[in-house]
LUMLUM-590909 format. One record per residue: x, y, z of N, C-alpha, C in turn; residue in three letters. Coordinates in pm, 1 decimal. Example, Ala and Ser with C-alpha at 12.3 -4.5 7.8 and 13.67 -1.06 7.14 Angstrom:
pt nx:1319.0 ny:-569.0 nz:780.0 cax:1230.0 cay:-450.0 caz:780.0 cx:1320.0 cy:-330.0 cz:780.0 type:ALA
pt nx:1285.0 ny:-225.0 nz:708.0 cax:1367.0 cay:-106.0 caz:714.0 cx:1290.0 cy:3.0 cz:787.0 type:SER
This chain:
pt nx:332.1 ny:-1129.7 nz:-1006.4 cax:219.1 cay:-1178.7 caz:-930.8 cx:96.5 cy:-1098.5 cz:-972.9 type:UNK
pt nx:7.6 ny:-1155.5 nz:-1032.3 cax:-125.4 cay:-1099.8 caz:-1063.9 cx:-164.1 cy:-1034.7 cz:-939.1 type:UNK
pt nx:-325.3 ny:-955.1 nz:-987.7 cax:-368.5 cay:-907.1 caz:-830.9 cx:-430.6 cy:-1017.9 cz:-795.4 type:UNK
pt nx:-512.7 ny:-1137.7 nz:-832.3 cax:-569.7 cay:-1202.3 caz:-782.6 cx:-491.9 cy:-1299.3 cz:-681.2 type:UNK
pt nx:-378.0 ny:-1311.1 nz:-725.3 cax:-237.5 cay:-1423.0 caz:-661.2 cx:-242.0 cy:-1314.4 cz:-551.3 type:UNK
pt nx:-186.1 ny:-1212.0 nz:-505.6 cax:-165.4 cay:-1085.3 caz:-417.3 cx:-286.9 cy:-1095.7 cz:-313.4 type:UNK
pt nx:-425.2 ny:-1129.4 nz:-350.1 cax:-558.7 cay:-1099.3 caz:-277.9 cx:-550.9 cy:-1237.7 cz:-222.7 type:UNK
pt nx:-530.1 ny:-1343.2 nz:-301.0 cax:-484.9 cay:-1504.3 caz:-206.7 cx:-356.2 cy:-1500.1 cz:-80.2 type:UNK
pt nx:-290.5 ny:-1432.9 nz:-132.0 cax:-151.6 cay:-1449.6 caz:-50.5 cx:-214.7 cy:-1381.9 cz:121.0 type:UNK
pt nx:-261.3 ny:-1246.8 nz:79.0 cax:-312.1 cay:-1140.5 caz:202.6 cx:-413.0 cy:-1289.2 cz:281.7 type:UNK
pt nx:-493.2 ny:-1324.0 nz:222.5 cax:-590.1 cay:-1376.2 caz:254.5 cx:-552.9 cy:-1501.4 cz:359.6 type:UNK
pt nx:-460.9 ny:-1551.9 nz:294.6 cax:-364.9 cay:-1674.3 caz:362.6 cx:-315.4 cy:-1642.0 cz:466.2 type:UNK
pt nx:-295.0 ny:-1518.6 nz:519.7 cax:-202.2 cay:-1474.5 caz:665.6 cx:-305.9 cy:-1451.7 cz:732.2 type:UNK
pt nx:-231.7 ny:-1525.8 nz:810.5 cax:-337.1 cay:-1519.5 caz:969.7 cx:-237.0 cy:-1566.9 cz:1085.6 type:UNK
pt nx:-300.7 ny:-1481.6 nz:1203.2 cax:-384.5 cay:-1425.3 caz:1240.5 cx:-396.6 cy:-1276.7 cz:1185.8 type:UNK
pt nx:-535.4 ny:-1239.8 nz:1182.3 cax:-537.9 cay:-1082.4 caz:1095.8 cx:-486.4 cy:-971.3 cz:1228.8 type:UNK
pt nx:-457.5 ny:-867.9 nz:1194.2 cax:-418.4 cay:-719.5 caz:1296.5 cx:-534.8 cy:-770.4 cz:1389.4 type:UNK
pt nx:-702.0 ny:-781.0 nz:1328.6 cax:-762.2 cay:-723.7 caz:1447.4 cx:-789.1 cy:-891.0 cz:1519.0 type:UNK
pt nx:-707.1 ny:-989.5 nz:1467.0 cax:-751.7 cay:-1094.3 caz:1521.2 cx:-641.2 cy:-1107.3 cz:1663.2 type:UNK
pt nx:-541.7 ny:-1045.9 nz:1622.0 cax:-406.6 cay:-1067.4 caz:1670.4 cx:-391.9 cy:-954.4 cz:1760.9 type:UNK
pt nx:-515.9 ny:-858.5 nz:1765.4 cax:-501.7 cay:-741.3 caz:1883.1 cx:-366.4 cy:-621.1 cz:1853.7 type:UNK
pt nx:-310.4 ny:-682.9 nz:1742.4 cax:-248.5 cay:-566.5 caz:1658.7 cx:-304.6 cy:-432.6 cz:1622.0 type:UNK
pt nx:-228.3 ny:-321.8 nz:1672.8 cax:-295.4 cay:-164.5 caz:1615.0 cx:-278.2 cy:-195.6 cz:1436.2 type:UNK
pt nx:-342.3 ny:-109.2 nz:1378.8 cax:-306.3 cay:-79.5 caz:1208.7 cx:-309.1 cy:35.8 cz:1222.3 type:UNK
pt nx:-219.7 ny:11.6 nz:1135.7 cax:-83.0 cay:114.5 caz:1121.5 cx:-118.3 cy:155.6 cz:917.2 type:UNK
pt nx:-120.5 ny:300.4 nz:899.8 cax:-211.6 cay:332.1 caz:789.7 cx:-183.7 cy:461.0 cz:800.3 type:UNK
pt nx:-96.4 ny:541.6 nz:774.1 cax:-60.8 cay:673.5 caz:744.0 cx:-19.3 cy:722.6 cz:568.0 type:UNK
pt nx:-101.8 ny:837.5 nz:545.5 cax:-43.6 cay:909.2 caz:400.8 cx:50.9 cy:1033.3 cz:475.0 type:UNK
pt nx:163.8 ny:993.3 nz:467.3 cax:243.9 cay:1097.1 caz:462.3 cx:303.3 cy:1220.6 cz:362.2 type:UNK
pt nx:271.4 ny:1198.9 nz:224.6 cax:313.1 cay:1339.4 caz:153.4 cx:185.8 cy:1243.7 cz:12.1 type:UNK
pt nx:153.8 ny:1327.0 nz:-58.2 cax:54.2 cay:1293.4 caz:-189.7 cx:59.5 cy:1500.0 cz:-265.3 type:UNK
pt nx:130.1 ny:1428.6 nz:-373.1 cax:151.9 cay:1574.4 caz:-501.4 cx:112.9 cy:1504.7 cz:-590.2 type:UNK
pt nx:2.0 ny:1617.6 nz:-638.1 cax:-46.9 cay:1562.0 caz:-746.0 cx:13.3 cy:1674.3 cz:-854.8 type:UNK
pt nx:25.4 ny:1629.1 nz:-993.0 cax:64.2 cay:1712.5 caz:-1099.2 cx:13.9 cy:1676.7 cz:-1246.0 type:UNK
pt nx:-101.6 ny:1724.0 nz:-1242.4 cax:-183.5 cay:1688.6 caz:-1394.0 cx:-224.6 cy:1561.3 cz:-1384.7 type:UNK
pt nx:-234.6 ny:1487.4 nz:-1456.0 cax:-277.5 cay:1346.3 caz:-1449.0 cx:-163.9 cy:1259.0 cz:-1395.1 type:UNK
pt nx:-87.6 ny:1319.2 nz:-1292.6 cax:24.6 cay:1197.2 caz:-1228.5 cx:33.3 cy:1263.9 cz:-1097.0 type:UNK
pt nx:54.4 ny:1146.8 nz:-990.9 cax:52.1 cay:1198.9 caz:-833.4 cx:152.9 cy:1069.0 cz:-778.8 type:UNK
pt nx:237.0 ny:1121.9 nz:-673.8 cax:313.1 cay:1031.0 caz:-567.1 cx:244.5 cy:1077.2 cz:-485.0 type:UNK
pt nx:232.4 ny:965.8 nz:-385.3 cax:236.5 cay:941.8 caz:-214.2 cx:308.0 cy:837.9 cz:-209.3 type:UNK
pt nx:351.4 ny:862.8 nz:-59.2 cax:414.5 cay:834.8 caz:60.5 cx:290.4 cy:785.8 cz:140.8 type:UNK
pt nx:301.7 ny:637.4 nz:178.5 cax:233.3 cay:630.3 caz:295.9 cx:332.4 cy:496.1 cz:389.0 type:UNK
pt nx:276.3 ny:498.4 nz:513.9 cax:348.1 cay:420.2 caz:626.0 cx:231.0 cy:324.8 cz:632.5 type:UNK
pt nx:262.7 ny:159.0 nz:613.4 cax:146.4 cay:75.6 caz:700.8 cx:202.0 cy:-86.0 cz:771.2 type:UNK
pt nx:164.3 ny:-124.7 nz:809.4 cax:212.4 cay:-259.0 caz:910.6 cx:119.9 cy:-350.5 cz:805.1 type:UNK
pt nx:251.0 ny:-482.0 nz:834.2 cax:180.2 cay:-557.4 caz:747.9 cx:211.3 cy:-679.4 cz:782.6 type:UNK
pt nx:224.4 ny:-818.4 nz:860.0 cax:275.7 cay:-951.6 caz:884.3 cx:376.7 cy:-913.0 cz:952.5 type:UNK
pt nx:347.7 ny:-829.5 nz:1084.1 cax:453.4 cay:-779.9 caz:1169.8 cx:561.5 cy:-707.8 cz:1157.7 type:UNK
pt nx:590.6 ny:-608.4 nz:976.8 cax:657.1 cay:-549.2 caz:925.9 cx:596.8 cy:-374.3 cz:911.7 type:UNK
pt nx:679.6 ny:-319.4 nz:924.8 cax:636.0 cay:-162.0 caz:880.2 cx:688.8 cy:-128.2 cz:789.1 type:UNK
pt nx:603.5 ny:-76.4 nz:674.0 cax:700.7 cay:-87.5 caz:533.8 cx:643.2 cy:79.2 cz:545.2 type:UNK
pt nx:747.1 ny:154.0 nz:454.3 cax:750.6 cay:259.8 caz:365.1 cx:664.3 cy:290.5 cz:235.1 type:UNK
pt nx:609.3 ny:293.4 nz:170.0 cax:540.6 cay:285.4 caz:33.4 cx:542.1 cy:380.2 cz:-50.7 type:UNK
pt nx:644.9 ny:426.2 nz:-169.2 cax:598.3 cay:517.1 caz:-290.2 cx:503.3 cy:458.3 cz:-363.0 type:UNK
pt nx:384.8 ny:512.3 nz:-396.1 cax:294.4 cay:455.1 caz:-525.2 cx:290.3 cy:619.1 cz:-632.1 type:UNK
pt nx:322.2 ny:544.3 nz:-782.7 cax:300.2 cay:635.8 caz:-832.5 cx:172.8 cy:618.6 cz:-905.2 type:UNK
pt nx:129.2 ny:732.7 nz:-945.9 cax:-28.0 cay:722.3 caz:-1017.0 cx:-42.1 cy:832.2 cz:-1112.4 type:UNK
pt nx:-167.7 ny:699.3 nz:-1172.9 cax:-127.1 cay:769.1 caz:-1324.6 cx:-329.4 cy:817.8 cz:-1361.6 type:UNK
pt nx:-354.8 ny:892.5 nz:-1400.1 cax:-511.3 cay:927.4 caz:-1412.2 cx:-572.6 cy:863.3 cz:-1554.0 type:UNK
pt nx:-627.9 ny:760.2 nz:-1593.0 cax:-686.7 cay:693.0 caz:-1704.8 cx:-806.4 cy:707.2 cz:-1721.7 type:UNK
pt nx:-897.2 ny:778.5 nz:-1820.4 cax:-1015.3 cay:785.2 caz:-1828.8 cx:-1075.2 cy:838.8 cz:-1703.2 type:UNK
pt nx:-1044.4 ny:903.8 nz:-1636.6 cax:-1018.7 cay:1006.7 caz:-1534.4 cx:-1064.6 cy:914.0 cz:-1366.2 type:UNK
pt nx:-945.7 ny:820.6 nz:-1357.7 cax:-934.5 cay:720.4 caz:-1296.5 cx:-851.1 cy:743.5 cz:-1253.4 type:UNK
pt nx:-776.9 ny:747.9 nz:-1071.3 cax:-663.9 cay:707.3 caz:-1066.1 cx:-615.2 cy:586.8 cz:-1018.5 type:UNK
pt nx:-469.7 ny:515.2 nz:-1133.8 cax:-471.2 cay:416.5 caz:-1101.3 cx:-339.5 cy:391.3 cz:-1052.4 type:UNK
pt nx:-285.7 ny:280.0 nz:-1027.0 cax:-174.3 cay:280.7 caz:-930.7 cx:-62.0 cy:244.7 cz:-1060.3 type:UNK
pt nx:57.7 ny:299.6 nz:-1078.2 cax:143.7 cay:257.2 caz:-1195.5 cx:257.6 cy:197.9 cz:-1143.2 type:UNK
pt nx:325.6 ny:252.5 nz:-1036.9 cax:437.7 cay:159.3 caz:-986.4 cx:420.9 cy:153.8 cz:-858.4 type:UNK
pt nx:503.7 ny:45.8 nz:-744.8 cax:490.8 cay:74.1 caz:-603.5 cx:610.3 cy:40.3 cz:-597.0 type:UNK
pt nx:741.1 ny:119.0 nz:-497.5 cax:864.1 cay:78.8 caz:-428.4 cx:811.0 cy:86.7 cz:-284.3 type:UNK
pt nx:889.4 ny:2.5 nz:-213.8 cax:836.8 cay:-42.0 caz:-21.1 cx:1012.1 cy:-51.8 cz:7.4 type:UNK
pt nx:1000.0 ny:12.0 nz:103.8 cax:1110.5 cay:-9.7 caz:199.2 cx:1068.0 cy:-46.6 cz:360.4 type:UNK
pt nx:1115.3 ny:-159.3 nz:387.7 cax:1104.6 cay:-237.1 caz:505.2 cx:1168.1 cy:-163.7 cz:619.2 type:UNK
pt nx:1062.7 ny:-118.6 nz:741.3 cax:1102.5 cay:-10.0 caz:852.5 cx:1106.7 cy:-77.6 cz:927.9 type:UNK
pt nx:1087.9 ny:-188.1 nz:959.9 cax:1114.0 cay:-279.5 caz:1088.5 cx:1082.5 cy:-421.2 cz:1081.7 type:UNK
């Protein structure tokens, strides 16, 4: 899925958190960075789901950009 397919899909769900009187839910729980590569951990709610999130990142032209994401589904 491209990002642009990804930015349609988000876009398509409704009702939004703040339409739906839903809290958001948006925590970084651990971020190590090591030279031009960093993991975090963050927690966020998403279409009534609480997912888990590793993103790894990678520094390009002294950019950081996102290189992989694993999600584990918390509820």
């Amino acid at each position: 899925m491209s990002v642009d397919d990804f930015a349609k899909f988000v876009d398509s769900k409704s009702p939004s958190h703040k339409e739906n009187g839903d809290p958001i839910v948006l925590e970084t729980l651990s971020l190590e960075i090591a030279g031009d590569t960093a993991v975090a951990r963050v927690r966020d709610a998403y279409i009534g789901l609480v997912f888990l999130d590793t993103l790894s990142f990678l520094k390009v032209n002294g950019k950081w950009v996102i290189y992989n994401k694993l999600f584990h589904v918390e509820s």
